[in-house]
C-alpha positions in Angstrom: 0.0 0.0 0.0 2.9 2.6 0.9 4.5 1.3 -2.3 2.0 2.0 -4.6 0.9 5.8 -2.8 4.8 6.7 -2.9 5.3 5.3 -6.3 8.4 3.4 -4.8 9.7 -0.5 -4.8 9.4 -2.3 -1.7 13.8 -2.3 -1.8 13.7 1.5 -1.1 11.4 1.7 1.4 12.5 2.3 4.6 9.9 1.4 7.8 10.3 2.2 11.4 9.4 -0.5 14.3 8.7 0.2 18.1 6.6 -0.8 21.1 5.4 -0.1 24.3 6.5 -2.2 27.3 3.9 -5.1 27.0 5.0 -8.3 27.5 3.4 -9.5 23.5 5.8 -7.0 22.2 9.1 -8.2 21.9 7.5 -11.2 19.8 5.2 -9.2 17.4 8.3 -6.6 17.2 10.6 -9.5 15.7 7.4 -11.1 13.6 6.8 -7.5 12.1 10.6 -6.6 11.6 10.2 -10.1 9.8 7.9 -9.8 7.5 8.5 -6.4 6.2 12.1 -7.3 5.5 11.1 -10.4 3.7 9.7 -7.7 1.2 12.7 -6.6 0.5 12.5 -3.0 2.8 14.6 -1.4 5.5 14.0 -2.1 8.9 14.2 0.3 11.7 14.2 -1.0 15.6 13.4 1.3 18.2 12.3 -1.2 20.3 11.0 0.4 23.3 9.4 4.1 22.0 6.7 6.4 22.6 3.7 6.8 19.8 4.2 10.6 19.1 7.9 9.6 19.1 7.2 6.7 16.2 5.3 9.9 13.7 8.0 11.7 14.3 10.4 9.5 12.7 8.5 9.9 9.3 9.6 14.1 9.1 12.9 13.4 10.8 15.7 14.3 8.1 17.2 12.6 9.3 15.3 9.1 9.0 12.6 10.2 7.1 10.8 7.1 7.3 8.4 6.3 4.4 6.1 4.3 7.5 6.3 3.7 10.9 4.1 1.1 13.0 3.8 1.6 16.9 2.8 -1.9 18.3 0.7 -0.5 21.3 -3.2 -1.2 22.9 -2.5 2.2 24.8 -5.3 2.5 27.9 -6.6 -1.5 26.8 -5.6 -4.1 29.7 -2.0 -5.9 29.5 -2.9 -8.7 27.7 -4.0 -6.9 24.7 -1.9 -5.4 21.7 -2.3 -3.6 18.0 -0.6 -1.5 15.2 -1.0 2.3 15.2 0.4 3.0 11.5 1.7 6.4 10.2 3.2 8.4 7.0 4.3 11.7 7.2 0.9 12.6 6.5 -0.6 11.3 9.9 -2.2 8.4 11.1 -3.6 5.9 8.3 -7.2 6.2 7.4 -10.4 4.1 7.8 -10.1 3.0 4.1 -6.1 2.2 4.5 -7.1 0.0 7.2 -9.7 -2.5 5.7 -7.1 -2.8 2.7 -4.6 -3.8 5.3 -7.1 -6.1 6.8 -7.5 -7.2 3.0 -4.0 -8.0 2.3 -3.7 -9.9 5.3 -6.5 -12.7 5.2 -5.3 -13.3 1.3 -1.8 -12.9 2.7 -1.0 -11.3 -0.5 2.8 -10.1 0.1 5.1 -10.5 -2.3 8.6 -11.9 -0.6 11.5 -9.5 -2.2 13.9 -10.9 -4.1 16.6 -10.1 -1.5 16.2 -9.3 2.4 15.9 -6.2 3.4 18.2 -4.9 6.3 16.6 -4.8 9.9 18.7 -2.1 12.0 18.8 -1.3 15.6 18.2 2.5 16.0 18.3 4.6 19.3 15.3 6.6 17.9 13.9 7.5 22.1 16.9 9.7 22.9 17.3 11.6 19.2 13.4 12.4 19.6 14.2 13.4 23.7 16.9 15.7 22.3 14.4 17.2 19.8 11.5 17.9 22.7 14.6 19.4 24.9 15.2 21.6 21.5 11.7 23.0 21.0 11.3 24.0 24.6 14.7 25.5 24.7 13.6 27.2 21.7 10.1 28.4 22.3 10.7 29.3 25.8 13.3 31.4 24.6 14.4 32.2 28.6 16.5 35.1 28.8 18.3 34.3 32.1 18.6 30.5 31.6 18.2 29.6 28.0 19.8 25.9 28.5 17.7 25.0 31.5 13.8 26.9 31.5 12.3 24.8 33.7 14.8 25.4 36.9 13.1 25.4 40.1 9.8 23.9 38.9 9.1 20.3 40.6 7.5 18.3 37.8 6.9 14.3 39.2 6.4 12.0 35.9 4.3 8.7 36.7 4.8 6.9 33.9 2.9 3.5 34.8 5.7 1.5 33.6 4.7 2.2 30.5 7.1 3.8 27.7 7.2 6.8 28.9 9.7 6.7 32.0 11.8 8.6 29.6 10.6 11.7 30.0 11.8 12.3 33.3 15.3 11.8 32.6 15.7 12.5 29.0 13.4 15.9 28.6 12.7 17.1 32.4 15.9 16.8 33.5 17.5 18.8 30.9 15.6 21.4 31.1 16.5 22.0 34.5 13.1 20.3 36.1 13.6 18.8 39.3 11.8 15.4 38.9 12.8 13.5 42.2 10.0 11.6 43.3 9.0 10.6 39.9 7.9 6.7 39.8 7.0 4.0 38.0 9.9 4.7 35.4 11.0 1.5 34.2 8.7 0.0 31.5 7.0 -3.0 32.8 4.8 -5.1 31.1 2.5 -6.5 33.9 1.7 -2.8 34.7 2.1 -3.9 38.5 0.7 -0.3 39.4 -2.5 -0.6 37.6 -3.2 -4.2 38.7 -3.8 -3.2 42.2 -5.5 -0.5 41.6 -8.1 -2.8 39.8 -8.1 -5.1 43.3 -8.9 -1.8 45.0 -12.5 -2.8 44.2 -12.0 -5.7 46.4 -9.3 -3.9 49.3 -9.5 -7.0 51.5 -7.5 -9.0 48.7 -4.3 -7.0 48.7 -1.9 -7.9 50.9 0.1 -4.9 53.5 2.4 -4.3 50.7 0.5 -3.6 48.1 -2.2 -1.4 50.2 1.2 1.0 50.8 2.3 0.9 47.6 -1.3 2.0 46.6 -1.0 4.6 49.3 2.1 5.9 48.2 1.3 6.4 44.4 -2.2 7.9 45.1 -1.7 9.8 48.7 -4.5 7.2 49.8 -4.9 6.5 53.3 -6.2 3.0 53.5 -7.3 1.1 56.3 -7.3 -2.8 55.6 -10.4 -4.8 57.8 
Protein backbone atom coordinates (compact mmCIF):
# COMPACT_ATOMS: atom_id res chain seq x y z
CA UNK A 1 0.00 0.00 0.00
CA UNK A 2 2.88 2.58 0.85
CA UNK A 3 4.50 1.33 -2.26
CA UNK A 4 2.00 2.04 -4.59
CA UNK A 5 0.92 5.77 -2.82
CA UNK A 6 4.82 6.73 -2.92
CA UNK A 7 5.33 5.28 -6.26
CA UNK A 8 8.40 3.42 -4.77
CA UNK A 9 9.65 -0.46 -4.78
CA UNK A 10 9.42 -2.27 -1.66
CA UNK A 11 13.81 -2.26 -1.85
CA UNK A 12 13.74 1.52 -1.13
CA UNK A 13 11.39 1.67 1.38
CA UNK A 14 12.53 2.31 4.63
CA UNK A 15 9.94 1.38 7.84
CA UNK A 16 10.28 2.24 11.37
CA UNK A 17 9.38 -0.50 14.32
CA UNK A 18 8.67 0.20 18.14
CA UNK A 19 6.59 -0.80 21.06
CA UNK A 20 5.41 -0.05 24.30
CA UNK A 21 6.49 -2.22 27.34
CA UNK A 22 3.85 -5.15 26.96
CA UNK A 23 4.96 -8.31 27.53
CA UNK A 24 3.39 -9.51 23.53
CA UNK A 25 5.82 -6.99 22.22
CA UNK A 26 9.05 -8.19 21.94
CA UNK A 27 7.53 -11.18 19.76
CA UNK A 28 5.23 -9.23 17.39
CA UNK A 29 8.30 -6.63 17.17
CA UNK A 30 10.55 -9.50 15.69
CA UNK A 31 7.44 -11.12 13.63
CA UNK A 32 6.81 -7.55 12.14
CA UNK A 33 10.63 -6.58 11.58
CA UNK A 34 10.23 -10.07 9.75
CA UNK A 35 7.91 -9.84 7.52
CA UNK A 36 8.53 -6.42 6.23
CA UNK A 37 12.07 -7.29 5.46
CA UNK A 38 11.15 -10.38 3.69
CA UNK A 39 9.67 -7.72 1.24
CA UNK A 40 12.67 -6.65 0.53
CA UNK A 41 12.50 -3.00 2.80
CA UNK A 42 14.63 -1.42 5.53
CA UNK A 43 14.03 -2.10 8.88
CA UNK A 44 14.22 0.29 11.67
CA UNK A 45 14.17 -0.96 15.56
CA UNK A 46 13.37 1.31 18.16
CA UNK A 47 12.25 -1.17 20.31
CA UNK A 48 10.96 0.44 23.34
CA UNK A 49 9.42 4.06 21.96
CA UNK A 50 6.69 6.43 22.59
CA UNK A 51 3.72 6.82 19.82
CA UNK A 52 4.20 10.63 19.13
CA UNK A 53 7.89 9.55 19.13
CA UNK A 54 7.17 6.73 16.15
CA UNK A 55 5.29 9.91 13.74
CA UNK A 56 7.98 11.75 14.28
CA UNK A 57 10.42 9.50 12.71
CA UNK A 58 8.54 9.91 9.27
CA UNK A 59 9.60 14.08 9.12
CA UNK A 60 12.86 13.44 10.81
CA UNK A 61 15.73 14.26 8.12
CA UNK A 62 17.15 12.57 9.34
CA UNK A 63 15.34 9.12 9.01
CA UNK A 64 12.64 10.17 7.07
CA UNK A 65 10.79 7.06 7.28
CA UNK A 66 8.41 6.28 4.39
CA UNK A 67 6.10 4.31 7.51
CA UNK A 68 6.29 3.72 10.94
CA UNK A 69 4.08 1.06 13.03
CA UNK A 70 3.79 1.60 16.92
CA UNK A 71 2.78 -1.87 18.30
CA UNK A 72 0.70 -0.53 21.26
CA UNK A 73 -3.17 -1.22 22.87
CA UNK A 74 -2.54 2.19 24.79
CA UNK A 75 -5.34 2.51 27.91
CA UNK A 76 -6.62 -1.47 26.82
CA UNK A 77 -5.58 -4.11 29.74
CA UNK A 78 -2.00 -5.90 29.52
CA UNK A 79 -2.94 -8.65 27.70
CA UNK A 80 -4.02 -6.87 24.69
CA UNK A 81 -1.92 -5.42 21.65
CA UNK A 82 -2.31 -3.56 18.02
CA UNK A 83 -0.58 -1.46 15.20
CA UNK A 84 -0.97 2.32 15.25
CA UNK A 85 0.37 3.00 11.46
CA UNK A 86 1.75 6.36 10.20
CA UNK A 87 3.21 8.36 6.99
CA UNK A 88 4.35 11.70 7.24
CA UNK A 89 0.87 12.56 6.50
CA UNK A 90 -0.57 11.32 9.88
CA UNK A 91 -2.18 8.37 11.08
CA UNK A 92 -3.60 5.93 8.32
CA UNK A 93 -7.24 6.15 7.38
CA UNK A 94 -10.38 4.07 7.81
CA UNK A 95 -10.11 3.02 4.07
CA UNK A 96 -6.08 2.19 4.52
CA UNK A 97 -7.13 0.04 7.20
CA UNK A 98 -9.73 -2.46 5.66
CA UNK A 99 -7.14 -2.75 2.74
CA UNK A 100 -4.63 -3.82 5.27
CA UNK A 101 -7.11 -6.07 6.79
CA UNK A 102 -7.52 -7.15 2.99
CA UNK A 103 -4.01 -7.97 2.27
CA UNK A 104 -3.68 -9.94 5.27
CA UNK A 105 -6.49 -12.67 5.17
CA UNK A 106 -5.34 -13.29 1.27
CA UNK A 107 -1.76 -12.95 2.70
CA UNK A 108 -1.05 -11.30 -0.55
CA UNK A 109 2.83 -10.09 0.12
CA UNK A 110 5.07 -10.51 -2.26
CA UNK A 111 8.60 -11.86 -0.58
CA UNK A 112 11.50 -9.54 -2.23
CA UNK A 113 13.88 -10.88 -4.11
CA UNK A 114 16.61 -10.08 -1.54
CA UNK A 115 16.17 -9.28 2.41
CA UNK A 116 15.93 -6.19 3.38
CA UNK A 117 18.22 -4.88 6.31
CA UNK A 118 16.62 -4.82 9.86
CA UNK A 119 18.69 -2.07 11.99
CA UNK A 120 18.85 -1.34 15.60
CA UNK A 121 18.22 2.48 15.96
CA UNK A 122 18.29 4.62 19.32
CA UNK A 123 15.28 6.58 17.88
CA UNK A 124 13.86 7.46 22.05
CA UNK A 125 16.87 9.71 22.86
CA UNK A 126 17.28 11.60 19.20
CA UNK A 127 13.37 12.42 19.62
CA UNK A 128 14.20 13.42 23.74
CA UNK A 129 16.92 15.66 22.33
CA UNK A 130 14.38 17.19 19.85
CA UNK A 131 11.50 17.89 22.68
CA UNK A 132 14.63 19.39 24.92
CA UNK A 133 15.23 21.56 21.50
CA UNK A 134 11.69 22.99 20.97
CA UNK A 135 11.27 23.97 24.64
CA UNK A 136 14.66 25.51 24.67
CA UNK A 137 13.64 27.23 21.66
CA UNK A 138 10.09 28.36 22.27
CA UNK A 139 10.66 29.31 25.77
CA UNK A 140 13.28 31.43 24.58
CA UNK A 141 14.41 32.19 28.62
CA UNK A 142 16.47 35.10 28.83
CA UNK A 143 18.33 34.28 32.12
CA UNK A 144 18.57 30.50 31.61
CA UNK A 145 18.22 29.62 28.01
CA UNK A 146 19.83 25.94 28.51
CA UNK A 147 17.68 25.05 31.50
CA UNK A 148 13.85 26.93 31.48
CA UNK A 149 12.31 24.80 33.71
CA UNK A 150 14.80 25.43 36.94
CA UNK A 151 13.09 25.43 40.11
CA UNK A 152 9.81 23.87 38.91
CA UNK A 153 9.11 20.28 40.56
CA UNK A 154 7.47 18.35 37.83
CA UNK A 155 6.91 14.28 39.16
CA UNK A 156 6.44 11.96 35.94
CA UNK A 157 4.29 8.72 36.68
CA UNK A 158 4.83 6.89 33.91
CA UNK A 159 2.91 3.45 34.83
CA UNK A 160 5.72 1.51 33.63
CA UNK A 161 4.70 2.18 30.51
CA UNK A 162 7.12 3.78 27.68
CA UNK A 163 7.22 6.83 28.94
CA UNK A 164 9.66 6.72 31.98
CA UNK A 165 11.83 8.60 29.59
CA UNK A 166 10.57 11.68 30.00
CA UNK A 167 11.78 12.31 33.25
CA UNK A 168 15.33 11.75 32.63
CA UNK A 169 15.74 12.54 29.02
CA UNK A 170 13.37 15.88 28.57
CA UNK A 171 12.71 17.14 32.44
CA UNK A 172 15.87 16.82 33.51
CA UNK A 173 17.55 18.79 30.94
CA UNK A 174 15.62 21.40 31.08
CA UNK A 175 16.48 22.01 34.45
CA UNK A 176 13.12 20.33 36.12
CA UNK A 177 13.57 18.82 39.34
CA UNK A 178 11.84 15.40 38.88
CA UNK A 179 12.80 13.47 42.20
CA UNK A 180 10.04 11.59 43.28
CA UNK A 181 9.02 10.62 39.85
CA UNK A 182 7.89 6.67 39.83
CA UNK A 183 6.96 3.99 37.96
CA UNK A 184 9.87 4.71 35.44
CA UNK A 185 11.00 1.54 34.19
CA UNK A 186 8.69 0.00 31.47
CA UNK A 187 6.96 -3.02 32.85
CA UNK A 188 4.85 -5.13 31.07
CA UNK A 189 2.48 -6.51 33.86
CA UNK A 190 1.66 -2.82 34.70
CA UNK A 191 2.14 -3.90 38.47
CA UNK A 192 0.69 -0.27 39.35
CA UNK A 193 -2.55 -0.61 37.57
CA UNK A 194 -3.19 -4.16 38.75
CA UNK A 195 -3.77 -3.17 42.16
CA UNK A 196 -5.48 -0.49 41.63
CA UNK A 197 -8.12 -2.82 39.80
CA UNK A 198 -8.07 -5.06 43.29
CA UNK A 199 -8.88 -1.78 44.99
CA UNK A 200 -12.54 -2.84 44.19
CA UNK A 201 -12.02 -5.69 46.44
CA UNK A 202 -9.31 -3.90 49.26
CA UNK A 203 -9.47 -7.00 51.53
CA UNK A 204 -7.49 -8.96 48.68
CA UNK A 205 -4.34 -7.04 48.74
CA UNK A 206 -1.87 -7.88 50.93
CA UNK A 207 0.05 -4.93 53.48
CA UNK A 208 2.35 -4.27 50.74
CA UNK A 209 0.52 -3.61 48.10
CA UNK A 210 -2.23 -1.37 50.17
CA UNK A 211 1.20 0.96 50.76
CA UNK A 212 2.29 0.86 47.63
CA UNK A 213 -1.35 2.02 46.56
CA UNK A 214 -0.97 4.63 49.32
CA UNK A 215 2.05 5.90 48.21
CA UNK A 216 1.32 6.36 44.37
CA UNK A 217 -2.19 7.94 45.11
CA UNK A 218 -1.72 9.83 48.74
CA UNK A 219 -4.53 7.21 49.85
CA UNK A 220 -4.92 6.51 53.35
CA UNK A 221 -6.24 2.96 53.45
CA UNK A 222 -7.30 1.06 56.32
CA UNK A 223 -7.33 -2.83 55.60
CA UNK A 224 -10.35 -4.78 57.77
Amino acid sequence: MVREKLGKSASKLIISLGRDSRLSGPDLLAAASEGISLLGSTVYNFEIASTPAMFMSTINPDLSCDGAIMLTASHLPFNRNGLKFFTKNGGLNKGDITEILNLAENNNFPVGTEKGNIKDYDFISVYSEGLVKKIREGVNHTENFEQPLKGLKIIVDAGNGAGGFYAEKVLKPLGADTEGSQFLDPDGTFPIIFLILKMKKPWNLSVEQLLIIKQTLGLFLIRM
